[in-house]
N, C-alpha and C positions, 0 to 999 in steps of 0.2 A: 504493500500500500504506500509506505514510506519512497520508494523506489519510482511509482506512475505517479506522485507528487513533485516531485525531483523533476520528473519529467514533463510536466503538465506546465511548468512553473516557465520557461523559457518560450513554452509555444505563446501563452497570452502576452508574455512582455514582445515577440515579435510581433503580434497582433496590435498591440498600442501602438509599439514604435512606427508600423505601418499606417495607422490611422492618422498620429500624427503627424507624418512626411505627408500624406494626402492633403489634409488641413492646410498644408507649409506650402505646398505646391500650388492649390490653388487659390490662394491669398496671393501669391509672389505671382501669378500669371491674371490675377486680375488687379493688382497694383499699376498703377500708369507708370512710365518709365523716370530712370531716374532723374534725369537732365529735364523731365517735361516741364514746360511754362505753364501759365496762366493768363490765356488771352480774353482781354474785358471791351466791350461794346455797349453804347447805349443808342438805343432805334427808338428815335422820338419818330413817332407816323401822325404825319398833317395833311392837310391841306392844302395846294400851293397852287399856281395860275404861271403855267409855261406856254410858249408862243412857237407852234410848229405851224405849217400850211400856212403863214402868214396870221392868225389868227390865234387872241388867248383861247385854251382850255384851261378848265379847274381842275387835277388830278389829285389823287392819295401817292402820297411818296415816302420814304424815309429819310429824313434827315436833310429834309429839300432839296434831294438831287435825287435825277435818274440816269444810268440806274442805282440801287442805293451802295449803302459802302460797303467794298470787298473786304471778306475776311479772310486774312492768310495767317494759318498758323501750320505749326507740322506735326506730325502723326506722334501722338502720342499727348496733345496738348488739352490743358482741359479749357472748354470755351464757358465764357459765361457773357451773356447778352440780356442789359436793363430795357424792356420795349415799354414806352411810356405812350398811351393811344392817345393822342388828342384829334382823332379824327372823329366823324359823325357813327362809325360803322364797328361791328364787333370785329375784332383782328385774332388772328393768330400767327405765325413764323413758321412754316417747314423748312427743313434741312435736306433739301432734297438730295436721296442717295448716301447718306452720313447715315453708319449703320449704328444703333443706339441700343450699342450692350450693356441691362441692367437700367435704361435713361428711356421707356418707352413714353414716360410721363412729359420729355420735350422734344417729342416729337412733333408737333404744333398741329396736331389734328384736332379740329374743335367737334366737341358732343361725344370723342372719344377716346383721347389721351388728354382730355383738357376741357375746360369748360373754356368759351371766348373770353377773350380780355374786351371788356365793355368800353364805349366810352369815355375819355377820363380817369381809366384805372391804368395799373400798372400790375408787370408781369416779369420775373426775370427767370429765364431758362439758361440750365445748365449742364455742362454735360462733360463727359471724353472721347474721343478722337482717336479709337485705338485700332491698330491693324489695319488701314486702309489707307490710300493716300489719292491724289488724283485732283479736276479741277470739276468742281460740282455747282450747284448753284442755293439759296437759300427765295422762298418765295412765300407771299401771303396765304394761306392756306380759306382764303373765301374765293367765294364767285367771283369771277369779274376785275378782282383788285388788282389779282398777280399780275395783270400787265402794267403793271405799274409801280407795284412793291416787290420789286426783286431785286438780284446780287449776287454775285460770285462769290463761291465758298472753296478756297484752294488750300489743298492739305498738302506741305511739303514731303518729302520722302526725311525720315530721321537721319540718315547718314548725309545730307544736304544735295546739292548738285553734281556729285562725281557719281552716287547712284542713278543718274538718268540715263536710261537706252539709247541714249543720242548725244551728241556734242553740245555743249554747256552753252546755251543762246545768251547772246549781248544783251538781252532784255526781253521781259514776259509781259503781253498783255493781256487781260482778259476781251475778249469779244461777246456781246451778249443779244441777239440777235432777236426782234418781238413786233411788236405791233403796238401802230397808235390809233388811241379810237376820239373819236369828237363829240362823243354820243356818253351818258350816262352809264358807265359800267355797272353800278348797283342796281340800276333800273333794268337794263341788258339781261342780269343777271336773273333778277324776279320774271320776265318775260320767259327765259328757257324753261322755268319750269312748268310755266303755262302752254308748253312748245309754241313756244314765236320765239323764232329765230329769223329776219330777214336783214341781218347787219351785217355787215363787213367791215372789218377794219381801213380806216383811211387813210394807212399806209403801214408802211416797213419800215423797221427802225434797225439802226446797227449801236449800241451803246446809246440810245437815246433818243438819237439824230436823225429826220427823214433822209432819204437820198436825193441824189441830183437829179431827178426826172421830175421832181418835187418843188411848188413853190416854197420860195422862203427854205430850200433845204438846209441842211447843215452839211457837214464834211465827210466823206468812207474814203478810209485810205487805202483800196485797193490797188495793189501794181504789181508788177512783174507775171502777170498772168493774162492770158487772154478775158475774155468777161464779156455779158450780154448781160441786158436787162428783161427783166420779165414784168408782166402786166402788172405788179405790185412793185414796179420798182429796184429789187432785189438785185443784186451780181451773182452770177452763179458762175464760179470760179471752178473750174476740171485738171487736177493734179494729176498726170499720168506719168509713166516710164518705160520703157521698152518691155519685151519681152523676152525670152530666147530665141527667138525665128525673125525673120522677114517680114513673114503674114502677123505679126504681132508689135511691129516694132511701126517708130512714127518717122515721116522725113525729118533730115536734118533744118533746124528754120534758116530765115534766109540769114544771108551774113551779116545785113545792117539790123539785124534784130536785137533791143535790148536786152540784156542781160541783169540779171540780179546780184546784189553787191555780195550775197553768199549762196552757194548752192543747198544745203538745210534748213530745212523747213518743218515747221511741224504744227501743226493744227487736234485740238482735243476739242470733240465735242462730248457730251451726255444729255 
């Protein structure tokens, strides 16, 4: 008896000591890294009167500009963001594509990770940034508004720019590509669900800015690419590269043909 005590005695102490390595393991795999920041924003959403097509509209924006302000932090940072609504409309913030391990509470869905932040009130969501990285966007989670109240949400790579699959670019811009409307988005909004739907947006925007097909437009810096406009406006810009054959490859262009001040390029959408 004395002897299957003896023996009984070591199998429960590897049993704890396993339980508690499990314990250890998954605290230290759900701990955010060590070097991680703490990146803070505050999204006042108003009201404001911007002048596209030659003429004022009244929109919802953040922080009076469109689109609102980018947040660039890197994978592993914790965000926290003060949204104070002084607009007429209930709001909430999605994180679009930011995956919210253990954080389903800011994911800015209203009626179901959230009630709306009302009129007036104030809301701050918070979160981590872990495992993922990439350039995503952040937008109003009501009908109608997110043309209006959105932003780019870029998650750096932790090890910085020498992890990127490509040569380290002189400079990043975000592009944010949407639509402007002249017409009452809240109103628009309460109509769909009545199905009336007979609107179209009054143009294409690239960051903000109508195009040049557009009165009163504003500025698209497209170049080094060939380009066509389409009935809304838009540049529809065709990156291609040879293939291994003949029947797959393009002609040489002509000789006085511009050329680009670097040959890499890279474009992210989601």
């Amino acid at each position: 008896m004395a002897s299957m005590e003896s023996r009984s005695l070591p199998m429960a102490a590897a049993t704890s000591m396993s339980v508690a390595i499990a314990i250890v393991f998954l605290i230290n795999t759900a701990a955010p890294v060590g070097d991680a920041a703490s990146v803070e924003h505050t999204f006042i959403v108003n009201q404001t009167k911007m002048t596209r097509l030659c003429k004022e509209t009244q929109v919802t924006v953040v922080n009076g500009q469109l689109p609102g302000p980018t947040i660039e932090i890197t994978e592993g940072d914790t965000v926290t963001v003060h949204v104070i609504n002084r607009s007429p409309y209930n709001m909430t913030i999605h994180w679009h594509g930011v995956k919210q391990f253990r954080n389903c509470w800011a994911d800015g869905v209203p009626m179901l990770t959230q009630c709306p932040i009302l009129p007036n009130k104030n809301f701050t969501y918070q979160f981590n940034v872990v495992g993922q990285e990439g350039t995503l966007w952040w937008h109003a989670h009501v009908p109608g508004l997110r043309a209006t109240v959105h932003g780019a949400f870029i998650i750096r790579p932790r090890h910085g720019a020498e992890s990127y699959p490509f040569p380290q670019p002189h400079k990043e811009i975000p592009v944010i590509i949407g639509d402007w409307w002249e017409k009452d988005l809240a109103e628009m909004a309460r109509n769909m669900t009545k199905s009336i739907f007979l609107s179209y947006a009054s143009a294409s925007t690239i960051n903000g800015l109508v195009g040049d097909l557009f009165n009163c437009s504003g500025v698209w810096f497209m170049h080094c690419h060939y380009e066509f406009h389409l009935s809304m406006g838009m540049a529809a810009v065709f990156i291609v590269e040879n293939g291994p054959t003949m029947d797959t490859s393009l002609l040489p262009p002509p000789v006085n043909f511009p050329t680009c001040s670097h040959d890499n390029s890279l474009i992210q959408t989601i």
